[in-house]
C-alpha positions in Angstrom: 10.8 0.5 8.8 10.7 -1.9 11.5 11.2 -5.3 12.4 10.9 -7.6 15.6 12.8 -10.9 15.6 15.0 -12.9 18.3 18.7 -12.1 18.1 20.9 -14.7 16.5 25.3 -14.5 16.5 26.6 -14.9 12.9 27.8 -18.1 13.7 24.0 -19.8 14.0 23.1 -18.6 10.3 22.5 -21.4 8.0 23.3 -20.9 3.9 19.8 -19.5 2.3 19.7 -23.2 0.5 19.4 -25.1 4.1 16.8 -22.2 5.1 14.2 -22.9 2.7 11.8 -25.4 3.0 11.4 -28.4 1.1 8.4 -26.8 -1.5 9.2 -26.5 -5.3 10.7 -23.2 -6.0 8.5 -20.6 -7.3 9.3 -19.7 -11.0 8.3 -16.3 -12.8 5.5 -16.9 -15.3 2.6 -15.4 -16.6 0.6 -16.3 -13.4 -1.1 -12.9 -11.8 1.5 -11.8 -8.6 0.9 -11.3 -5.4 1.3 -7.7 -4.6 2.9 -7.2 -1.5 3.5 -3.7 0.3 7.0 -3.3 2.0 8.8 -0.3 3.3 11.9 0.5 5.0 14.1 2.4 7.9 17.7 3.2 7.2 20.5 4.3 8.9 20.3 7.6 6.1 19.4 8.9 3.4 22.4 8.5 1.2 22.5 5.7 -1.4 24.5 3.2 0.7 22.5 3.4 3.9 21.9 0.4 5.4 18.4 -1.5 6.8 17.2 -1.3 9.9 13.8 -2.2 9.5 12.4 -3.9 7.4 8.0 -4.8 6.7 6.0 -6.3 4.4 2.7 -7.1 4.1 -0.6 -8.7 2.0 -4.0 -9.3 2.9 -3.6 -9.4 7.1 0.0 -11.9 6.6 2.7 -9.4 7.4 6.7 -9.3 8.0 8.2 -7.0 10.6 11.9 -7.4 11.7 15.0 -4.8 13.0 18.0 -4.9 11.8 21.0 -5.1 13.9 23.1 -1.9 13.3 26.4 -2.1 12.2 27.2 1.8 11.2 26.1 5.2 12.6 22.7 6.0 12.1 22.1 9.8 11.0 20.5 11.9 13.1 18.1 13.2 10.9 17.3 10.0 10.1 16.5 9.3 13.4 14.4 12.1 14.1 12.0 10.7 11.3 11.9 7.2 12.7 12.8 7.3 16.0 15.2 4.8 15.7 18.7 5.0 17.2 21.8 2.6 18.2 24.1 2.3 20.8 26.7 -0.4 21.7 25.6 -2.6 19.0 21.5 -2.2 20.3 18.6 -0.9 18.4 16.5 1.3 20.1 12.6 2.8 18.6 11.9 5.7 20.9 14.6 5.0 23.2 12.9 1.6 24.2 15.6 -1.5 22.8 14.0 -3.7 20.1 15.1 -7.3 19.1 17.0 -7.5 16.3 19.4 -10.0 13.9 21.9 -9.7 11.2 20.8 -8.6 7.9 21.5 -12.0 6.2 19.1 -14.0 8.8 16.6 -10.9 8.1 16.5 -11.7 4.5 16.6 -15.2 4.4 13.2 -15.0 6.2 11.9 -12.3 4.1 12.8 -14.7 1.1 10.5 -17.4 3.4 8.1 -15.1 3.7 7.6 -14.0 0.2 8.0 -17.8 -0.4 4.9 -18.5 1.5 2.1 -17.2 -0.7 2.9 -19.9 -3.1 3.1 -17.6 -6.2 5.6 -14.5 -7.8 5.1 -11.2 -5.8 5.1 -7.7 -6.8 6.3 -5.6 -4.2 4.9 -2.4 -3.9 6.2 0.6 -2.1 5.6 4.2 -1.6 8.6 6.2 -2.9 9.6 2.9 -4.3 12.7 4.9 -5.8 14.1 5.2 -2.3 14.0 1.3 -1.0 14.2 -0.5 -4.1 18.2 0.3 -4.9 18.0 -0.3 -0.6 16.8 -3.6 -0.9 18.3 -4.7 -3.6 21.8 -3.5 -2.1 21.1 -5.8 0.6 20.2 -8.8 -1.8 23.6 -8.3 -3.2 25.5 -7.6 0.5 23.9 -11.0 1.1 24.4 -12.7 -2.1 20.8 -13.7 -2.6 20.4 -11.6 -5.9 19.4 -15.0 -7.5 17.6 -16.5 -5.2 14.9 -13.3 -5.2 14.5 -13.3 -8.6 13.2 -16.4 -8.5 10.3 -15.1 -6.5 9.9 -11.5 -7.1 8.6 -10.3 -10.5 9.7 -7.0 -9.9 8.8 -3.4 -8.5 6.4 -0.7 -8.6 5.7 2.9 -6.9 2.7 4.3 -5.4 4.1 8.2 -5.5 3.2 8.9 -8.8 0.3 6.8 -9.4 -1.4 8.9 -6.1 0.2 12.1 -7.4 -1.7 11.5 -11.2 -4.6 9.7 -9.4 -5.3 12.7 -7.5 -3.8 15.5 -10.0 -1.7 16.6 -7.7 1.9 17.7 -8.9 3.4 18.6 -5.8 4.3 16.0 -3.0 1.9 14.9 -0.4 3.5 13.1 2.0 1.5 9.4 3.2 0.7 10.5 6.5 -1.3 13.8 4.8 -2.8 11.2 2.6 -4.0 9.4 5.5 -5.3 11.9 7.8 -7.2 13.2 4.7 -8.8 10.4 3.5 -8.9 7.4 6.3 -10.4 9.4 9.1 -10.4 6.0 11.3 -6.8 5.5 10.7 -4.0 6.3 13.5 -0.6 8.1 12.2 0.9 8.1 15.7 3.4 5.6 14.7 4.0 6.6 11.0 7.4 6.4 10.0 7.4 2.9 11.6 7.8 0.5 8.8 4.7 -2.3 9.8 2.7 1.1 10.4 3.9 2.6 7.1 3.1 -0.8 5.2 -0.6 -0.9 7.0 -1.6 2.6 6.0 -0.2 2.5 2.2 -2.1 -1.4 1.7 -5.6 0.7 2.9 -5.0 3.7 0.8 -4.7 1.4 -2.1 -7.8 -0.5 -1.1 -9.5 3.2 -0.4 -9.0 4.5 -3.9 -9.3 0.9 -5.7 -6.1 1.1 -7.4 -6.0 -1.9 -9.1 -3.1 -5.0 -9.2 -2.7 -4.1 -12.6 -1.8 -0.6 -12.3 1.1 -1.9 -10.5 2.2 -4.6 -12.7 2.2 -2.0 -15.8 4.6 0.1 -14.1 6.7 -2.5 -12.7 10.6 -2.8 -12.9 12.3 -6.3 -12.2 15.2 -6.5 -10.5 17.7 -7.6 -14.0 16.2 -4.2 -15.3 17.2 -2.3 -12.7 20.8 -3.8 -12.4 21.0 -3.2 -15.9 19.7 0.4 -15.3 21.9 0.8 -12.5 25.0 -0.2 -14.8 24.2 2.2 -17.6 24.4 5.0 -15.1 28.0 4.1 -14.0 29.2 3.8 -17.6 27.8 6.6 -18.7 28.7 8.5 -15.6 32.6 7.1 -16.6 31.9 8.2 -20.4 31.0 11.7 -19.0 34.5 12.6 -17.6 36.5 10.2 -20.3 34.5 11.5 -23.9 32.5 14.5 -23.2 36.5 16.0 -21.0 35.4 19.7 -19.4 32.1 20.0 -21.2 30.3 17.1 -18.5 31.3 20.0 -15.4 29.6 22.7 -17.6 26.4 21.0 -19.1 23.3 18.9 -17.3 24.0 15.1 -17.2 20.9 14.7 -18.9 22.2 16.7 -21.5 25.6 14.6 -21.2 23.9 11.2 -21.0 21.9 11.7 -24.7 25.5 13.1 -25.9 26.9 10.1 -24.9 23.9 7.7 -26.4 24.8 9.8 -29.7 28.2 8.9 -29.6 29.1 12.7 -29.7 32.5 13.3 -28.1 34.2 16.2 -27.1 35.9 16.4 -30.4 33.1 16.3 -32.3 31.2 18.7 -30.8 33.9 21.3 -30.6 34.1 20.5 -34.6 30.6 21.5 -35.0 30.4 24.5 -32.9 33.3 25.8 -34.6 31.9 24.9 -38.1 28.2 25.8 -37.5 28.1 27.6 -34.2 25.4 27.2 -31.7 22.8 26.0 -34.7 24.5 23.0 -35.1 25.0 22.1 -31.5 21.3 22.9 -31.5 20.9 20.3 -33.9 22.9 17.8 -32.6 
């Protein structure tokens, strides 16, 4: 996760709409995407951390850009990519990069995607981690709508390498390189561009194909939607299931609450039937 760009004060931002160019907008249809590899730095590794890198790329055409910091970066984080802040300044390895706000960062991300003329996929290893990321910054930056209208959706690399090579455990993308590109540097790993470069020629090394990617793909109304389940069922755990969601899994509490079985209920049937007819619940 890193970017390089010339710093800009809030004030000099334009609205997304005056940003673009004067093209047609790109609409989502049944035309074959443009899959595009993009990673991440962040100040942690909690689910609000914010970007401070950000990189893309497809076919030699890549995006690179730093985020300027607004909160404390953790200092584990740091010590996996070597970024760190201080007085408002990004620093990679103790050197200062350039960076800009996170809403002139994304409007020319959206440019970017914008210029290969067609929807994109965008691809990423541990997609689970930068995707909610991302899309947290789309909605920071109120441009939710605007990247829908140019990204089809999402897809992960981590488990289609983990079945590819039948390997259950996690092997981390720099072992993946060092293994199997023998040309390829990881001096720089944990760097976004680098990150981006060495996932786009494992792909291309094992021939995974564009369509392995857009079968497993999540759009960004699917997550949301996902992402709003969670939060009422995470409410529905403490207000139907009472004491029972601190004492069971909240897998086990989520497919209570999807079969509308309260805390009534199944006290009712443990008392009637006993562990069976939990069982069969």
């Amino acid at each position: 996760m890193g970017l390089l760009n010339q710093s800009a004060t809030n004030d000099t931002i334009k609205p997304l709409q005056e940003y673009q160019d004067n093209s047609n907008e790109i609409s989502i249809s049944n035309e074959p995407p443009e899959i595009i590899f993009f990673d991440l730095e962040t100040t942690g590794f909690g689910s609000t951390a914010g970007i401070l890198q950000m990189a893309a790329g497809c076919n030699g055409s890549y995006f690179n850009k730093y985020v300027t910091p607004t909160t404390a970066i953790n200092s584990k984080a740091s010590e996996v990519h070597g970024l760190t802040s201080s007085c408002g300044e990004l620093f990679y390895h103790s050197k200062r990069v350039e960076t800009l706000p996170l809403d002139c960062v994304m409007r020319e991300f959206h440019t970017f995607l914008r210029s290969f003329g067609k929807p994109c996929l965008l691809v990423a290893r541990n997609c689970n981690f930068d995707k909610p990321r991302l899309i947290n910054a789309m909605a920071d930056t109120g441009t939710i709508p605007t990247f829908q209208k140019c990204i089809i959706g999402f897809s992960d690399t981590l488990p289609i390498f983990r079945s590819l090579l039948n390997r259950h455990t996690q092997t981390s993308q720099v072992d993946l390189a060092k293994e199997f590109l023998t040309d390829v540097s990881t001096d720089e790993a944990h760097n976004a561009i680098e990150d981006v470069q060495i996932l786009e020629k494992l792909v291309k090394y094992f021939k995974i194909s564009d369509d392995t990617f857009i079968e497993k793909k999540q759009s960004i109304q699917a997550f949301l939607l996902d992402q709003d389940k969670k939060k009422r069922n995470a409410r529905l755990r403490a207000t139907t299931l009472g004491p029972l969601h601190k004492v069971i899994s909240k897998n086990i509490c989520d497919k209570l609450i999807e079969a509308s079985i309260t805390y009534d209920k199944f006290i009712d049937v443990f008392i009637a039937k006993g562990e069976p007819g939990v069982i069969a619940l």
